[in-house]
Backbone and ligand atoms as CSV (ligand in chain L), in Angstrom:
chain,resi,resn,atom,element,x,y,z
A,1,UNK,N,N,-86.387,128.228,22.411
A,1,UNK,CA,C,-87.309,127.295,21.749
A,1,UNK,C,C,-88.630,127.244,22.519
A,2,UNK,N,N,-89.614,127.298,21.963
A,2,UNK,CA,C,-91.057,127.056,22.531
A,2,UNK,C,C,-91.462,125.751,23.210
A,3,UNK,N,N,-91.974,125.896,24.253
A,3,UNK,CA,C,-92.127,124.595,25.065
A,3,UNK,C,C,-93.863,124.387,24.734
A,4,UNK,N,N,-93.441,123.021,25.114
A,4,UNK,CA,C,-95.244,122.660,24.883
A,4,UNK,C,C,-95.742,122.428,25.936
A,5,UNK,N,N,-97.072,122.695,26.129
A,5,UNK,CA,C,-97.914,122.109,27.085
A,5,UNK,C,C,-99.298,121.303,26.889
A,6,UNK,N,N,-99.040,120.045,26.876
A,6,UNK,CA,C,-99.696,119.573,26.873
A,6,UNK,C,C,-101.405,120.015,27.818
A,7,UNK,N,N,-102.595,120.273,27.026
A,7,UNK,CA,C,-103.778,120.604,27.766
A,7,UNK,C,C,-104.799,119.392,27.882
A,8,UNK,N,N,-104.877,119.115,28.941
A,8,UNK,CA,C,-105.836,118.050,29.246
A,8,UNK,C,C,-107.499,118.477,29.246
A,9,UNK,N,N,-107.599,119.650,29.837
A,9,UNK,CA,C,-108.970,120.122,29.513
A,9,UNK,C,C,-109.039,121.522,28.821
A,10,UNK,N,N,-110.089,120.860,27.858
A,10,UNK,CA,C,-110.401,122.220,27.130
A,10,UNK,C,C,-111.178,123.477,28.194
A,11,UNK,N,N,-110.267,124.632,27.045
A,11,UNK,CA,C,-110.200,126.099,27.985
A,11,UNK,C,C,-111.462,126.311,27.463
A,12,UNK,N,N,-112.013,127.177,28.998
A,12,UNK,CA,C,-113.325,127.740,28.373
A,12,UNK,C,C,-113.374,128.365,27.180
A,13,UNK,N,N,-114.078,128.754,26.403
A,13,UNK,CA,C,-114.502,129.667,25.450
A,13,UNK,C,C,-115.030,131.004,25.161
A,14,UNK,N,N,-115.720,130.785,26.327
A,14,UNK,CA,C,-116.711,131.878,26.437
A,14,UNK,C,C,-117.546,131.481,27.770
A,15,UNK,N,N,-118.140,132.351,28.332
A,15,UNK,CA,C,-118.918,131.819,29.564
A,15,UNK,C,C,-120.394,131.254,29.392
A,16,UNK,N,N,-120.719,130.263,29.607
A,16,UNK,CA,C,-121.966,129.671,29.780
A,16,UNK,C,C,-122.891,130.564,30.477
A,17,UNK,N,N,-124.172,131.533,30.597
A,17,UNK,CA,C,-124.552,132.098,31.570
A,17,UNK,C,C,-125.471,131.581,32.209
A,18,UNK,N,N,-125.778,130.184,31.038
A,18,UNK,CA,C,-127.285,129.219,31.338
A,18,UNK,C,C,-125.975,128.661,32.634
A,19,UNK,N,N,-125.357,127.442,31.948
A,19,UNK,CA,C,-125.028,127.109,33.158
A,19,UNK,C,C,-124.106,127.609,34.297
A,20,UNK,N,N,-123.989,128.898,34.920
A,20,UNK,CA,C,-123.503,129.473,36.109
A,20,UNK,C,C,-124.405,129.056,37.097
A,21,UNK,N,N,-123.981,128.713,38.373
A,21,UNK,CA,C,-125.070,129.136,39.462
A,21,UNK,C,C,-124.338,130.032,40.232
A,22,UNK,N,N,-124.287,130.554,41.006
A,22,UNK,CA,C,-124.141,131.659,42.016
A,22,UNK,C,C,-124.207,130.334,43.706
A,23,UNK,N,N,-123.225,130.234,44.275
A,23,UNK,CA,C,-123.258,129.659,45.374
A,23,UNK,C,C,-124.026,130.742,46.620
A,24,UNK,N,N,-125.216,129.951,47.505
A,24,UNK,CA,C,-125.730,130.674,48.269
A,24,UNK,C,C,-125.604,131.990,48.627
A,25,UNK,N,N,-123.462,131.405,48.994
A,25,UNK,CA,C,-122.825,133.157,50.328
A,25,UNK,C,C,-123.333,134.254,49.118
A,26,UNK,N,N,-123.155,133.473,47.698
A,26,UNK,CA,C,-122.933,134.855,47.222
A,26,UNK,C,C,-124.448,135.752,46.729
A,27,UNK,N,N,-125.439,134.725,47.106
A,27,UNK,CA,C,-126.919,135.523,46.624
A,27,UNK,C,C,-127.073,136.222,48.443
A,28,UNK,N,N,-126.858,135.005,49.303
A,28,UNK,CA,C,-127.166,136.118,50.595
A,28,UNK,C,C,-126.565,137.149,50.223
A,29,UNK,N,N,-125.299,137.693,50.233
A,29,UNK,CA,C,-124.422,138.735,50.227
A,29,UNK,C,C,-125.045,139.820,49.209
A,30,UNK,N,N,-125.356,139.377,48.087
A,30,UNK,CA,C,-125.729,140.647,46.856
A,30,UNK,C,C,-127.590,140.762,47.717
A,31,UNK,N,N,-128.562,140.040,48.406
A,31,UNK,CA,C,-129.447,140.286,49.096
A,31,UNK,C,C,-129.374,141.324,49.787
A,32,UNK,N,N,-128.016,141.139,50.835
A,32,UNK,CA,C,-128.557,142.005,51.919
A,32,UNK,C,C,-128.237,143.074,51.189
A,33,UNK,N,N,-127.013,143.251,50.509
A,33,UNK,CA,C,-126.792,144.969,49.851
A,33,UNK,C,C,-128.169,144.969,49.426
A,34,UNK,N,N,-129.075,144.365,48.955
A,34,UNK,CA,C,-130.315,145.009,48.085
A,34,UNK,C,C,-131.184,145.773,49.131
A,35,UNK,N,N,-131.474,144.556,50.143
A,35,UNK,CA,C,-132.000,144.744,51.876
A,35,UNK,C,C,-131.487,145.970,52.116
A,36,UNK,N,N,-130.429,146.266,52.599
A,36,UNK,CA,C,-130.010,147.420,53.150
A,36,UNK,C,C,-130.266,148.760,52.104
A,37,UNK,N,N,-130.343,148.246,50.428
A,37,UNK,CA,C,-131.323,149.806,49.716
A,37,UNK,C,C,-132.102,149.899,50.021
A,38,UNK,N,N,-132.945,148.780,50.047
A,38,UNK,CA,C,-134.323,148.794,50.527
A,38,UNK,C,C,-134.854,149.718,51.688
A,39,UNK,N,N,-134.423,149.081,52.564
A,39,UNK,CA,C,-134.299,149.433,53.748
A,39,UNK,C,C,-134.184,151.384,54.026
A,40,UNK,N,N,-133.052,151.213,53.088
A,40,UNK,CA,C,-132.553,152.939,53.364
A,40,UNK,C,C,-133.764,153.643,52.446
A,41,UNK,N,N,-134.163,153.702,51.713
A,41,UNK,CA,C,-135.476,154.322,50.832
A,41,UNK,C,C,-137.108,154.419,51.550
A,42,UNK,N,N,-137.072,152.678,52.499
A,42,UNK,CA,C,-138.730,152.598,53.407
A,42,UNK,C,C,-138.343,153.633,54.805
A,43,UNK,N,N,-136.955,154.326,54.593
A,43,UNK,CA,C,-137.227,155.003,56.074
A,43,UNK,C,C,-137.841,155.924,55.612
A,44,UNK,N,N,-137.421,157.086,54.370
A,44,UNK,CA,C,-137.850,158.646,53.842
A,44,UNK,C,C,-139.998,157.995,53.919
A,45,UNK,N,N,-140.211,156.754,53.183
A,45,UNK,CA,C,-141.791,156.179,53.029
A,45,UNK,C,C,-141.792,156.197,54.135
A,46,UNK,N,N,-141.629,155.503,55.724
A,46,UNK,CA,C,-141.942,155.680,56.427
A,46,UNK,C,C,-142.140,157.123,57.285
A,47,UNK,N,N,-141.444,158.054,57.255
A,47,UNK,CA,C,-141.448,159.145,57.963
A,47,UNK,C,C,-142.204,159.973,57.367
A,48,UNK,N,N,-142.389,159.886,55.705
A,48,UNK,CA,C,-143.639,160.651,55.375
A,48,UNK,C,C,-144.815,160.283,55.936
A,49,UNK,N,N,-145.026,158.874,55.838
A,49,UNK,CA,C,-146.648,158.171,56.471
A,49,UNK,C,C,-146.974,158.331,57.717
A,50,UNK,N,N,-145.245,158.750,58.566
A,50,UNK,CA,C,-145.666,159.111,60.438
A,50,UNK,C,C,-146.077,161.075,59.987
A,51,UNK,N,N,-144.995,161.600,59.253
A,51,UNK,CA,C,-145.538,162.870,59.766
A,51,UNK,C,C,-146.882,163.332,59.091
A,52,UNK,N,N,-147.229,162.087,58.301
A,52,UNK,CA,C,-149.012,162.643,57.606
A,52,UNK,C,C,-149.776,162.148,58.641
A,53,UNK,N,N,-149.715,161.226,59.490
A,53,UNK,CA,C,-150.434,160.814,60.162
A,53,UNK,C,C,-150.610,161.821,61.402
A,54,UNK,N,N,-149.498,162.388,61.827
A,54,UNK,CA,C,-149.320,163.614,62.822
A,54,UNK,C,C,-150.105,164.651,62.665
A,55,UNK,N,N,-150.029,164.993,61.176
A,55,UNK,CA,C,-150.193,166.461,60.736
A,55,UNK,C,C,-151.584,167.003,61.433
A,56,UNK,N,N,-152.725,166.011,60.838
A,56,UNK,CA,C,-154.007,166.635,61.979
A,56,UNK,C,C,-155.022,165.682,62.238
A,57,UNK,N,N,-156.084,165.520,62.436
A,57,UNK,CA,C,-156.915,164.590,62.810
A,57,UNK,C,C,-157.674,164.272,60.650
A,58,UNK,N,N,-157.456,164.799,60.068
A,58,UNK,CA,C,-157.670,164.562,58.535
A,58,UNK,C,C,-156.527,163.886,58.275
A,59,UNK,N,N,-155.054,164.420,58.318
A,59,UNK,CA,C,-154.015,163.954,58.098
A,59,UNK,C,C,-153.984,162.349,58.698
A,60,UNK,N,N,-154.553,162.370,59.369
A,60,UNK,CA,C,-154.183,160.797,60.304
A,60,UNK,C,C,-155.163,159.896,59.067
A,61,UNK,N,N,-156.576,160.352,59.082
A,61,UNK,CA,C,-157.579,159.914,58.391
A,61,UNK,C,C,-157.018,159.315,57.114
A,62,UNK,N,N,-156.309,159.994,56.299
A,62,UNK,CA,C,-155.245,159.856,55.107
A,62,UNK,C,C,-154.258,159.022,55.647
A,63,UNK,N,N,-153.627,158.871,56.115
A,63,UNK,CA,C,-152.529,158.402,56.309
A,63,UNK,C,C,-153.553,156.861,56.922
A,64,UNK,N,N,-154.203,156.552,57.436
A,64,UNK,CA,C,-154.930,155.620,57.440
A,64,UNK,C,C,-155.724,154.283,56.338
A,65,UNK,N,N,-156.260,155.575,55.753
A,65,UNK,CA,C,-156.925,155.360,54.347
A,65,UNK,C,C,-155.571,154.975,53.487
A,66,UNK,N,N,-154.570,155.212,53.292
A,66,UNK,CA,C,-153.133,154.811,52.350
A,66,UNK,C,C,-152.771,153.334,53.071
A,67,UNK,N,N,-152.707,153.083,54.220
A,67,UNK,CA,C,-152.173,151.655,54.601
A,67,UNK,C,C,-152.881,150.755,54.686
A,68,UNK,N,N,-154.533,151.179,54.740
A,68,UNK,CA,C,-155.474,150.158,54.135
A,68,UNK,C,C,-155.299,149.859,53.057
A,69,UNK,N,N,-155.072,150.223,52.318
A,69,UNK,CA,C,-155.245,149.741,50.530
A,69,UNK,C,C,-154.401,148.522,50.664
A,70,UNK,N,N,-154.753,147.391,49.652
A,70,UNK,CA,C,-154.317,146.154,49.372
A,70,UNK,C,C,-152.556,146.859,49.194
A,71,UNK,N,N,-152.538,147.673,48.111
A,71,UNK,CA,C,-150.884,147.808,47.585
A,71,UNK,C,C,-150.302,148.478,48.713
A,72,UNK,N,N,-150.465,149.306,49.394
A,72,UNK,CA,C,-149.763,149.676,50.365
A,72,UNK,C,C,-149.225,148.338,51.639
A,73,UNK,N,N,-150.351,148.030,51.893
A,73,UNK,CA,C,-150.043,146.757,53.040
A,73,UNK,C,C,-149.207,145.971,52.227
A,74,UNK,N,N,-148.752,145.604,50.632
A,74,UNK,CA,C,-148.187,144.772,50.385
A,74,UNK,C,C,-146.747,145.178,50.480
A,75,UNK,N,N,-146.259,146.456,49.752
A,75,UNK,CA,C,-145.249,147.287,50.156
A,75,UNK,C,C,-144.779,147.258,51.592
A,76,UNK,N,N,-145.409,147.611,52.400
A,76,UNK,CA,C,-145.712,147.599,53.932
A,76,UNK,C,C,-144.591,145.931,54.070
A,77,UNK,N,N,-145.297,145.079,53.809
A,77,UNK,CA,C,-145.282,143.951,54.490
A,77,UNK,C,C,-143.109,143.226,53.203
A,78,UNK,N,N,-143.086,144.153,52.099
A,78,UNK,CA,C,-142.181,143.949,51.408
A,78,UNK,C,C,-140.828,144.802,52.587
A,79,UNK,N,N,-141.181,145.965,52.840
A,79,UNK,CA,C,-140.550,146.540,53.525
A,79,UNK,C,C,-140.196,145.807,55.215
A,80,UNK,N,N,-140.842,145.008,55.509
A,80,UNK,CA,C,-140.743,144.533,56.341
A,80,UNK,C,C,-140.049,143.078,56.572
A,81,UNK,N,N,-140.321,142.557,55.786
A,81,UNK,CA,C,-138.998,141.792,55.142
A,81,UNK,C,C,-137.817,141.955,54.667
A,82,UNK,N,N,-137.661,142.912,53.979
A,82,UNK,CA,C,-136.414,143.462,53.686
A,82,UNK,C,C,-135.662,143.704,54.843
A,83,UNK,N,N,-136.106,144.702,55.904
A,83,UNK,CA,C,-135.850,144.675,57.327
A,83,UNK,C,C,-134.999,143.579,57.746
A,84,UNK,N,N,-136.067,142.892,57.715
A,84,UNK,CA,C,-135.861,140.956,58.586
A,84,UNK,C,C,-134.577,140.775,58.359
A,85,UNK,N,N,-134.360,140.290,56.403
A,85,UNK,CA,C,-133.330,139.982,55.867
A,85,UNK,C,C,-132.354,141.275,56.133
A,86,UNK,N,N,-132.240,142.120,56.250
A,86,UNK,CA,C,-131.433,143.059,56.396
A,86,UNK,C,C,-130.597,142.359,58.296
A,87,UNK,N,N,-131.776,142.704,59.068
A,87,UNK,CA,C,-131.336,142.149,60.755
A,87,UNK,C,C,-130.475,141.037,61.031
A,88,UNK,N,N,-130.800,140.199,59.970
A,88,UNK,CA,C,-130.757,139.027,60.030
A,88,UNK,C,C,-129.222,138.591,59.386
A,89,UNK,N,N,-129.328,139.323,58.700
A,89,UNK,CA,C,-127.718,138.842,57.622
A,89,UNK,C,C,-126.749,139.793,58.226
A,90,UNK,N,N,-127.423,140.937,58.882
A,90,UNK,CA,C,-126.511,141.834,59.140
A,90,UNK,C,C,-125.848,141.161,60.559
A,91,UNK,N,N,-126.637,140.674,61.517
A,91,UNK,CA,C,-125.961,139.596,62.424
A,91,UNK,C,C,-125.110,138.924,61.961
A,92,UNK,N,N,-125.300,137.583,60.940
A,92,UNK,CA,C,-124.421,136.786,60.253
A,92,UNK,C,C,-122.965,137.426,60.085
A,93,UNK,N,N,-123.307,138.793,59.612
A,93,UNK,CA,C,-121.996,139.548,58.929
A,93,UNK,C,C,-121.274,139.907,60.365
A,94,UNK,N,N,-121.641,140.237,61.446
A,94,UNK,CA,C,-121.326,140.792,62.442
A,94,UNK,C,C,-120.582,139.360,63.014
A,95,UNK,N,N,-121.683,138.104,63.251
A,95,UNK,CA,C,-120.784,136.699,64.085
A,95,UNK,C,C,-119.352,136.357,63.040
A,96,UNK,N,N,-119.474,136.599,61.336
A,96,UNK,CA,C,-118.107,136.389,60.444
A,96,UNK,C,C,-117.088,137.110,61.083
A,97,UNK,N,N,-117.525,138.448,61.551
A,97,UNK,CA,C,-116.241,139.498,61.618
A,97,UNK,C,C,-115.584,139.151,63.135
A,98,UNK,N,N,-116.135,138.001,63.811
A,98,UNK,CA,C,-116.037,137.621,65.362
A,98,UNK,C,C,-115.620,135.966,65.197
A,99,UNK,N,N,-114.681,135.708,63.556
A,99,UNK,CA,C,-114.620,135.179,63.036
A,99,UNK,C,C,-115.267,133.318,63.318
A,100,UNK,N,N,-116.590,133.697,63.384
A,100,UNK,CA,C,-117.639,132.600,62.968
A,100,UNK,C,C,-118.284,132.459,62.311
A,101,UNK,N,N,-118.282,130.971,61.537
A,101,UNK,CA,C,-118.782,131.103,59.892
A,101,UNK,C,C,-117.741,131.275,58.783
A,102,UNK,N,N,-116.696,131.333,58.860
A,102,UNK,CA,C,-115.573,131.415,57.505
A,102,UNK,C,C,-115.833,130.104,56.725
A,103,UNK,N,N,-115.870,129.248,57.266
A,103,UNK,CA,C,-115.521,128.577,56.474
A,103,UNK,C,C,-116.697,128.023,55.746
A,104,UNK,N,N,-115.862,127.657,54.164
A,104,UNK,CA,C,-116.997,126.803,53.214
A,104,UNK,C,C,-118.108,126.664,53.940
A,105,UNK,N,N,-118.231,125.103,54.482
A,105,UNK,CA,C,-119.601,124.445,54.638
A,105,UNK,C,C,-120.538,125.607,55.637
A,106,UNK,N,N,-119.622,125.932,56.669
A,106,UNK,CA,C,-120.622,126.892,58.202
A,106,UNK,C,C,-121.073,127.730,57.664
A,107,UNK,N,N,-120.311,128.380,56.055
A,107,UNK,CA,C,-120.953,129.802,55.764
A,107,UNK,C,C,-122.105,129.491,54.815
A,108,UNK,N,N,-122.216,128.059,54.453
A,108,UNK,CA,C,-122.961,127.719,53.356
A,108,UNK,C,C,-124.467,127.726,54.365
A,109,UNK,N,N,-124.052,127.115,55.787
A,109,UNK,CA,C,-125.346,126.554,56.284
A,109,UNK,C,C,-125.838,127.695,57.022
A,110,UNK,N,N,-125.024,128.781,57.310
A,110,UNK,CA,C,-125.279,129.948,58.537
A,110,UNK,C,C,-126.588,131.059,57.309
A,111,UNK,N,N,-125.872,130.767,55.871
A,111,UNK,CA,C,-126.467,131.430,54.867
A,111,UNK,C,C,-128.071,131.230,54.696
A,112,UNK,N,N,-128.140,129.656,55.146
A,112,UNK,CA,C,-129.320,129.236,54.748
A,112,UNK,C,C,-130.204,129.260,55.645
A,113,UNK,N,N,-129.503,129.339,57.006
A,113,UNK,CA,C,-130.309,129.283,58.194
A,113,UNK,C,C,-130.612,131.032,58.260
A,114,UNK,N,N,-129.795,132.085,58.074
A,114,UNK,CA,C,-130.561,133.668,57.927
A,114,UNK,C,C,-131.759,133.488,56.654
A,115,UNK,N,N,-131.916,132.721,55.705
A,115,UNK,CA,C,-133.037,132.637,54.761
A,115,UNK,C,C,-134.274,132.342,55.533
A,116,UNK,N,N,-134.212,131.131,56.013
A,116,UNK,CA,C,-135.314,130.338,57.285
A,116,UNK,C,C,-135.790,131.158,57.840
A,117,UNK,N,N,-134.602,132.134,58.653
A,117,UNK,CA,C,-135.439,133.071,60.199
A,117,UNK,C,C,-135.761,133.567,59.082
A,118,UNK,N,N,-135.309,134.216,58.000
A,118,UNK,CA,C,-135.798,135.403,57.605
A,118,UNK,C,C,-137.618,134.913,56.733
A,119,UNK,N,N,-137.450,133.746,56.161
A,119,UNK,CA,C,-138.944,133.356,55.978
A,119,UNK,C,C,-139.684,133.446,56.601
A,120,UNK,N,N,-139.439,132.862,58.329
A,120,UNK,CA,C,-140.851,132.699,59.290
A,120,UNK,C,C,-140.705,134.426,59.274
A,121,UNK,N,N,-140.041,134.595,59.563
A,121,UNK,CA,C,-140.118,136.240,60.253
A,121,UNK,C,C,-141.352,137.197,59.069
A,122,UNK,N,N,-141.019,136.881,57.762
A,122,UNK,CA,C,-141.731,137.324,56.731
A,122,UNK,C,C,-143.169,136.892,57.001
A,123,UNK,N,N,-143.336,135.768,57.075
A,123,UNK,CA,C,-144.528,135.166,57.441
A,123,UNK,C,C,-145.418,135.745,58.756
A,124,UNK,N,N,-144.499,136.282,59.695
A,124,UNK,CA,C,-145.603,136.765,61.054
A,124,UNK,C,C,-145.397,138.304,60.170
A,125,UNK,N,N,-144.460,138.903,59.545
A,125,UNK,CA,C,-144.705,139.879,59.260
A,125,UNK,C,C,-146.583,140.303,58.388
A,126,UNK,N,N,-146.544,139.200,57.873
A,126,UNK,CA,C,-148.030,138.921,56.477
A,126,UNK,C,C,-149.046,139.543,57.665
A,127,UNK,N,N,-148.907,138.697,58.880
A,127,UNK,CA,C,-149.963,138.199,59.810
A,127,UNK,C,C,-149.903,139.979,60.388
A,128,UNK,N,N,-148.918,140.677,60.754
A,128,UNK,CA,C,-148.252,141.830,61.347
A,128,UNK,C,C,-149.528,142.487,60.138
A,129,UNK,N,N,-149.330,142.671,59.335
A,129,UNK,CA,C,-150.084,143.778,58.254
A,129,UNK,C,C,-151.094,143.211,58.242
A,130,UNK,N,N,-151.524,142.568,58.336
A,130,UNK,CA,C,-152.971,142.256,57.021
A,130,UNK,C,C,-154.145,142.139,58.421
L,1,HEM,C1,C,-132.365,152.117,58.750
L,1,HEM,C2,C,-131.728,150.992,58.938
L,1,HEM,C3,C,-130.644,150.469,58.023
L,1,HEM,C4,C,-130.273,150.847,56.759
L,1,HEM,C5,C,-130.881,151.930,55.877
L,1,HEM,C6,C,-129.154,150.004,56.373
L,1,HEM,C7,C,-128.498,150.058,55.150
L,1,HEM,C8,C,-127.361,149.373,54.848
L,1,HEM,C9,C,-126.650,149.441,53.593
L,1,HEM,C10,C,-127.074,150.269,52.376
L,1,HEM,C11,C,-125.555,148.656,53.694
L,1,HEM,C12,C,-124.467,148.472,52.663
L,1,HEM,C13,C,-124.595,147.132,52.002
L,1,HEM,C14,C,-123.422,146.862,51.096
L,1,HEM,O1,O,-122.704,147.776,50.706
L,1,HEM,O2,O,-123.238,145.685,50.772
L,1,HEM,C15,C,-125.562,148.060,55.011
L,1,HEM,C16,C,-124.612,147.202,55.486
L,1,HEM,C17,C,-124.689,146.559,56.701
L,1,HEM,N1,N,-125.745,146.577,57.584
L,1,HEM,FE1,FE,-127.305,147.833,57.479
L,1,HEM,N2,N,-128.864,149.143,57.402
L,1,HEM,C18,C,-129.752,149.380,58.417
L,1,HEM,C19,C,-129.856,148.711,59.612
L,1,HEM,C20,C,-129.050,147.666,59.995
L,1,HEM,C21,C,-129.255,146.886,61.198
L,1,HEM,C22,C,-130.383,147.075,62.221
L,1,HEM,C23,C,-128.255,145.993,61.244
L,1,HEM,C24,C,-128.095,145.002,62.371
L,1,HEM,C25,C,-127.694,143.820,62.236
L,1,HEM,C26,C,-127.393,146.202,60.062
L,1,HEM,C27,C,-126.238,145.519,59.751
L,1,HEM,C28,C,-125.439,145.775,58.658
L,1,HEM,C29,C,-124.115,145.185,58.454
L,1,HEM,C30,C,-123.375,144.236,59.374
L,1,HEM,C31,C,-123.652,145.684,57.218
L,1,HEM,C32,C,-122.301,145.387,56.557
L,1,HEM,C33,C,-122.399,144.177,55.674
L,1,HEM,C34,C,-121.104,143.882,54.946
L,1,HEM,O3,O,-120.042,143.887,55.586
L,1,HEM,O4,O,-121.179,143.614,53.734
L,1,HEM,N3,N,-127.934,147.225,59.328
L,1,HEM,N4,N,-126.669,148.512,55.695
């Protein structure tokens, strides 16, 4: 015979996507993976811009003339943040595995405090380029 169960709350339906939020750990976490693409793509940009700058006393001239430009320094200064947040979370991930930070609230606040460094750090980075 079929048993009943009484349901006190109605079952979702379908997923809300307006109302989801994403809890902090989990935007740091999908960040740094972005950070660390980032990151892996400004090395090939960077090593082209060192070996143009090498190549000759024109080559440098060029390679000069490219990191002046407004869009380059902004790239420049994107890449350099990414960095930050990359250093920065990648510590976090390193003190978890030395198991500090598991829990709920420490990982909520350790999350928010790699955002912080990683802001000022962005900020001397601005000052670093421009
Ligand atoms: C050229 C420099 C670097 C590149 C291209 C790079 C790239 C990456 C990439 C693509 C990932 C995989 C992310 C994922 O699958 O979620 C990763 C993970 C990681 N990176 Fe880096 N990284 C660099 C430097 C660093 C530095 C300097 C640190 C120092 C703290 C670091 C710490 C970590 C850690 C701890 C993870 C693992 C995170 C996890 O367990 O989810 N990385 N990195």
């Amino acid at each position: 015979m079929g048993h009943i169960v009484k349901v006190t709350k109605p079952r979702p339906v379908n997923l809300d996507l307006q109302t989801i939020r994403f809890p902090i750990t989990a935007i740091a976490s999908i960040v740094h993976r972005v950070s660390g693409v980032i990151t892996f793509f400004s090395v090939a940009i960077l090593l082209w811009l060192l070996s143009l700058s090498l190549s000759s006393p024109s080559g440098f001239e060029a390679a000069a003339d490219i990191v002046d430009s407004f869009f380059a320094k902004f790239i420049l200064w994107g890449i350099l943040t990414a960095l930050a947040y990359h250093i920065v979370g990648g510590i976090r991930h390193l003190l978890m595995d030395m198991k500090y930070f598991e829990e709920l609230e420490s990982g909520n606040m350790s999350a928010k405090v790699a955002f912080g460094i990683t802001a000022v750090l962005s900020v001397l980075a601005w000052g670093l380029v421009w």
